[in-house]
Steps between C-alpha positions, in 0.01 A plus 500: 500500500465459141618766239174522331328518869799751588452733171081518598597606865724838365255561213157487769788732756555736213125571426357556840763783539441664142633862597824410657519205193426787266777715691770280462459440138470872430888539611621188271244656212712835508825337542453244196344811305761690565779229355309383193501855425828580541677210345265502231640865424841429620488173179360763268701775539842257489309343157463849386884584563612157319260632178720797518828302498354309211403802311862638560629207276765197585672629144564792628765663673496872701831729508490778782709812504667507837657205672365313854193668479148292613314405204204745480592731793578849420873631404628677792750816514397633130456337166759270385618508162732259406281311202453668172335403158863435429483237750207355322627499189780315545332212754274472178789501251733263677265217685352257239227439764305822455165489322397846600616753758235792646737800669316760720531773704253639768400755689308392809232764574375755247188751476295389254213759393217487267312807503394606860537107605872374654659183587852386633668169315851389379610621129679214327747600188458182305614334171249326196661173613291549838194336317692189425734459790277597773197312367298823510332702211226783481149337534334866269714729333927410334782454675747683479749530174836505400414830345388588840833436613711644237284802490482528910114516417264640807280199495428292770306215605259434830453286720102376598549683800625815410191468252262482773660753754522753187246446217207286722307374167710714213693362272826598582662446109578845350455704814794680673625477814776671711806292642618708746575816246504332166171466311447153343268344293379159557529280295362143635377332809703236658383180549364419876776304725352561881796488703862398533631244705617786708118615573536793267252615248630394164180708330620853676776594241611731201679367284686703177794448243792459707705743270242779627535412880856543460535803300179692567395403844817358729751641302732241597689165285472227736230224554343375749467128418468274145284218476668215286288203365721227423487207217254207659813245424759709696635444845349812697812461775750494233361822304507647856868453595604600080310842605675571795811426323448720227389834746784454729764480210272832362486656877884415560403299820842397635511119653400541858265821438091411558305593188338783459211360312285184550346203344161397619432131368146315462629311831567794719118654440364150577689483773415879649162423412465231679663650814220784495194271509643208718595780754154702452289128509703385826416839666103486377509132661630608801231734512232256428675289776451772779141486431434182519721459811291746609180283415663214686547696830115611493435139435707357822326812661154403450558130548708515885139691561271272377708234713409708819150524404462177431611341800139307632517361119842348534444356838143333406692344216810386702221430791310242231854359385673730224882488555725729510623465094146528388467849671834596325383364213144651487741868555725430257244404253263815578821699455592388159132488372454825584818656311490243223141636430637887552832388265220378204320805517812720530603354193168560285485822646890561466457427066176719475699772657816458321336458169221841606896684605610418132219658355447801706911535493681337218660344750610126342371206723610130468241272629713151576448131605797603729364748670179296570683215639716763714185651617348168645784344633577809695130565594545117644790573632393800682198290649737245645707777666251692655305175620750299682519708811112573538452109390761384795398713762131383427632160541667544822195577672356264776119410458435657882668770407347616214140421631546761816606750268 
């Protein structure tokens, strides 16, 4: 039988049976849905992580108080305090490579009160230099000043969430607020970063003169971290190993003895970062995969019945001289018609969604060639699997056979 003669056979088989045709493109609809949607927000969110490394800087380098500890996981067992201001003078002083260094300290959770209203976020102790090196100024108000810092001012600044959770529509500027019990007057609003590469909320900080956080709220003389921005013509993996250099001759770390600091380099967040969303996109795909398995196994379903309820048609048409290949064509064909129509759909309803998810979430979507292409050939693919064994036990049966039935 001819192809064109073939296709017109499992197009007129498809629309006298409408319902169960209508069935079995409902589970391929939901399973194609599903994927678009999920690898359209498993490309967005690992485009929105790779922004973040960007943002972080490839001139830039991260030192860590503590040594072997997971970049961005908690310290465990207590604060460490083996890097000082000390420390960042003298990486500044003795590496030719350093444009500008940022040192910080933090405290993870604080109450922060305005009046009768109350919020949670991390208080940052931070430097001037943070502007420059980090990228990140106030978008209303002034930063803060070296007289802040000589002076161990109580001025802080906000970030646009803190803003909202506190002040709703006020202008924060001027107004005090309480960090956990020291009054502080704010002095500018942050500039909005969304989130981290870690998922965090960049937005939900305080952040005042590091000389204040040391003396007046932690008490302590250690830091947390320093940021270091690095000339554009220097080599970033050379500056790295002159810095460890310099803090284990400052630390006495014997030959032999781990560090008790560490280095973060532009690599190693590119690299983390791209762990987190190939892991979290692989998992979302799997997902997506399940359900259109799923699909596929309602398809084969649907069409093994149709094959026993179609019996008298196969045996007039084997009676009047169809073979055997054109009834496991005419299957095969009804089978991937049926889910490459569900897999189109899937996909316009799969970006609609996605797209309606972004703006009723924030949620980032990617909308990609790829996953188009993956969503058809699979669609195809999943028509071809569940059609071969309805298609060949339709073929195997005899004319008389089928007629009694």
């Amino acid at each position: 039988m001819k192809p064109s003669r073939l296709i017109k056979t499992a197009c007129r088989g498809l629309g006298r049976n409408r319902q169960r045709t209508f069935l079995m493109m409902a589970g391929i609809i939901i399973g194609i849905t599903a994927l678009t949607i999920i690898v359209s927000a498993g490309l967005g969110a690992q485009k929105r992580v790779m922004d973040r490394v960007k943002k972080f800087g490839f001139e830039s380098l991260m030192v860590f108080a503590g040594g072997g500890r997971e970049l961005g996981q908690p310290l465990s067992g207590g604060p460490v305090t083996t890097l000082t201001l000390r420390d960042a003078d003298a990486i500044q002083r003795e590496v030719r490579a350093v444009k500008g260094f940022a040192p910080f300290n933090r405290l993870p959770n604080a109450e922060i009160k305005f009046r009768d209203q109350s919020t949670t976020a991390p208080v940052f102790g931070i430097t001037p230099s943070w502007a420059q090196v980090w990228d990140w100024d106030v978008q209303s108000g002034d930063f803060i000043s070296e007289n802040d810092m000589a002076e161990r001012r109580r001025v802080c600044l906000v970030g646009p969430t803190v803003v909202r959770d506190l002040f709703g529509g006020e202008n924060p500027v001027g107004r005090q607020i309480r960090v956990g019990n020291v009054y502080f007057q704010v002095k500018g609003v942050m500039e909005a970063k969304g989130t981290s590469a870690g998922g965090g909320d960049m937005d939900n900080r305080v952040n005042i003169p590091l000389t204040t956080y040391l003396r007046r709220v932690a008490n302590v003389d250690y830091l947390f971290g320093i940021k270091i921005l690095l000339s554009p013509e220097s080599d970033v993996n050379q500056a790295a190993a002159n810095i460890r250099a310099i803090l284990r001759e400052r630390h006495r770390i014997s030959r032999g003895i781990p560090d008790d600091f560490r280095v973060v380099a532009p690599e190693e967040v590119t690299e983390m970062a791209a762990k987190i969303a190939g892991t979290f996109s692989i998992f979302l795909v799997l997902v997506g995969g399940i359900s259109l398995i799923a699909g596929g196994v309602v398809v084969a379903n649907i069409m093994l019945i149709s094959v026993s309820e179609r019996k008298k048609e196969i045996g007039l048409r084997k009676a009047l001289g169809a073979r055997s290949k054109d009834i496991t064509w005419q299957f095969l064909l009804e089978a991937v018609a049926v889910t490459l129509a569900g897999g189109v759909v899937g996909i316009l309803l799969g970006g609609v969604s996605a797209h309606v998810l972004q703006m009723l979430s924030g949620i980032p979507v990617v909308i990609s060639w790829q996953g188009i292409l993956l969503g058809v050939f699979l669609s195809s693919l999943v028509g071809i699997a569940a059609g071969v064994q309805p298609a060949g036990q339709a073929a195997k049966l005899q004319p008389v056979e089928a007629m009694r039935s």
